[in-house]
N, C-alpha and C positions, 0 to 999 in steps of 0.2 A: 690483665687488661685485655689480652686478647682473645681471651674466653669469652671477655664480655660483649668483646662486638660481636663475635661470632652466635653469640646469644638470642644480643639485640635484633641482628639478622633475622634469626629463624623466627622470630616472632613479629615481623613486618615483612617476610618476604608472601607467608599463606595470602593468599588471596590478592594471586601478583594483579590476573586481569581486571581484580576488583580496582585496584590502585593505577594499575596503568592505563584500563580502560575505560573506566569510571563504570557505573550501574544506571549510570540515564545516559539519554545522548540524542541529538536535535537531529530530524529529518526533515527534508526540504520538499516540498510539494508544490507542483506548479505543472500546470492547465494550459492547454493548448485549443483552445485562445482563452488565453489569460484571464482574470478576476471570478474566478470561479469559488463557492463556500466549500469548504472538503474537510468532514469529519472521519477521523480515526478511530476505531475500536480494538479488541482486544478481548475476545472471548465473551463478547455481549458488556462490554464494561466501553463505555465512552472516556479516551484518553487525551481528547480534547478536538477544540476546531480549528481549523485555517481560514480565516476571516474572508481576507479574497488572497489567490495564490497571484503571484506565487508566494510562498509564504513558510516559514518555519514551525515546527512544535515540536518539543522535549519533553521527554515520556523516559520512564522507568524501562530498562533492557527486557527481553525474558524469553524463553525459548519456545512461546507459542506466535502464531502469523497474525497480523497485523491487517482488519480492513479498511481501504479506507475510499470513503465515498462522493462525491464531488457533483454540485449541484450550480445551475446556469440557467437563466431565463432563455430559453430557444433552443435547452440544451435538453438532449438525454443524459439522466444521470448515471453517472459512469461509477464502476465499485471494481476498484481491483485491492488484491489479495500480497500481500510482502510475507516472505518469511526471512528468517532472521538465519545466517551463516552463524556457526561457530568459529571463535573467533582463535589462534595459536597461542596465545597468553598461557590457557590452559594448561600448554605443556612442559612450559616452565617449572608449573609446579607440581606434576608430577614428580619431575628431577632435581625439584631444589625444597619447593613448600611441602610436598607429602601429599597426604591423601588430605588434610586441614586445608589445605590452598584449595583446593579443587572443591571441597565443600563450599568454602567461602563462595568463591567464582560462581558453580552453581546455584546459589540460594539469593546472590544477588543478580544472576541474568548476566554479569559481566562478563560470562565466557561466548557472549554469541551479541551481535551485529545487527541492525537493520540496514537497508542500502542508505546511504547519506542523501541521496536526490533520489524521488518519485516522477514522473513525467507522465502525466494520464491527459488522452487526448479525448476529448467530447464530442461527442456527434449533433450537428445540428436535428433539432427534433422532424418528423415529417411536416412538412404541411396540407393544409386542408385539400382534400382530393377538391378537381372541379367537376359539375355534374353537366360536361357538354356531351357525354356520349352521342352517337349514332342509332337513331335508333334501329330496335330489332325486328328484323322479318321475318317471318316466316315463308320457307320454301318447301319445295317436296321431298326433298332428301332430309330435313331435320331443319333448326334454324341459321340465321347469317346472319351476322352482323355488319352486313354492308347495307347502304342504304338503297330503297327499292326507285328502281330508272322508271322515270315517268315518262305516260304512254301517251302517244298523240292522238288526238283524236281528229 
């Protein structure tokens, strides 16, 4: 009998952070100031949207960085860049699952992290320059942009 559990063990411990970490996992994105659309990619692969943040989406783990983009009427749209930590699960099974564990881990992403919360702040866009300048004079050293004093007569 104790063979068996010992068995059963090694054949449910490979692939601990696959099990303990899961292979997908939900990050949280949210806009400053708030209700902003903010899509995520992945290598040129669209991994979904955030309708208005702040907002959640669960996406698949993997060991490549994550963009994601955020769009606002008045807004510049802002694009920033996540990569993903390696996560210690990993080494569990170096010392318990084998080089099997660690296969697993890596082929499902489960050995590595996104940050759980995003915080991308927007910049309000320019507005329209006004065209009340001053106009230009000509003087004898070059031009001025002051305006020229009028003469009495």
């Amino acid at each position: 009998m104790r063979q068996l559990i010992v068995l059963a063990s090694l054949v449910i411990l490979p692939g601990c952070a696959t099990i303990m970490e899961g292979a997908a996992q939900s990050v949280t994105i949210a806009t400053n100031p708030p209700g902003a659309i903010c899509n995520v990619e992945r290598t040129g692969t669209h991994l979904g949207t955030v309708a208005t943040t702040p907002g959640s989406l669960r996406f698949d783990k993997s060991k490549n960085d994550i963009a994601i983009t955020c769009t606002k009427d008045g807004y510049r749209a802002a694009t920033v860049t996540e990569s993903p930590k390696f996560v210690g699960t990993t080494f569990g099974n170096i010392v318990v699952g084998g080089l099997i564990g660690v296969a697993v881990d890596a082929a499902s992403g489960a050995n590595y992290a996104y940050p759980n919360d995003v915080q991308i702040e927007l910049v309000p866009a320019a507005p329209a320059m006004a065209t009340t300048a001053a106009p230009i004079v000509p003087t004898a050293a070059g031009v001025s942009t002051q305006p020229m004093a009028q003469k009495k007569l």
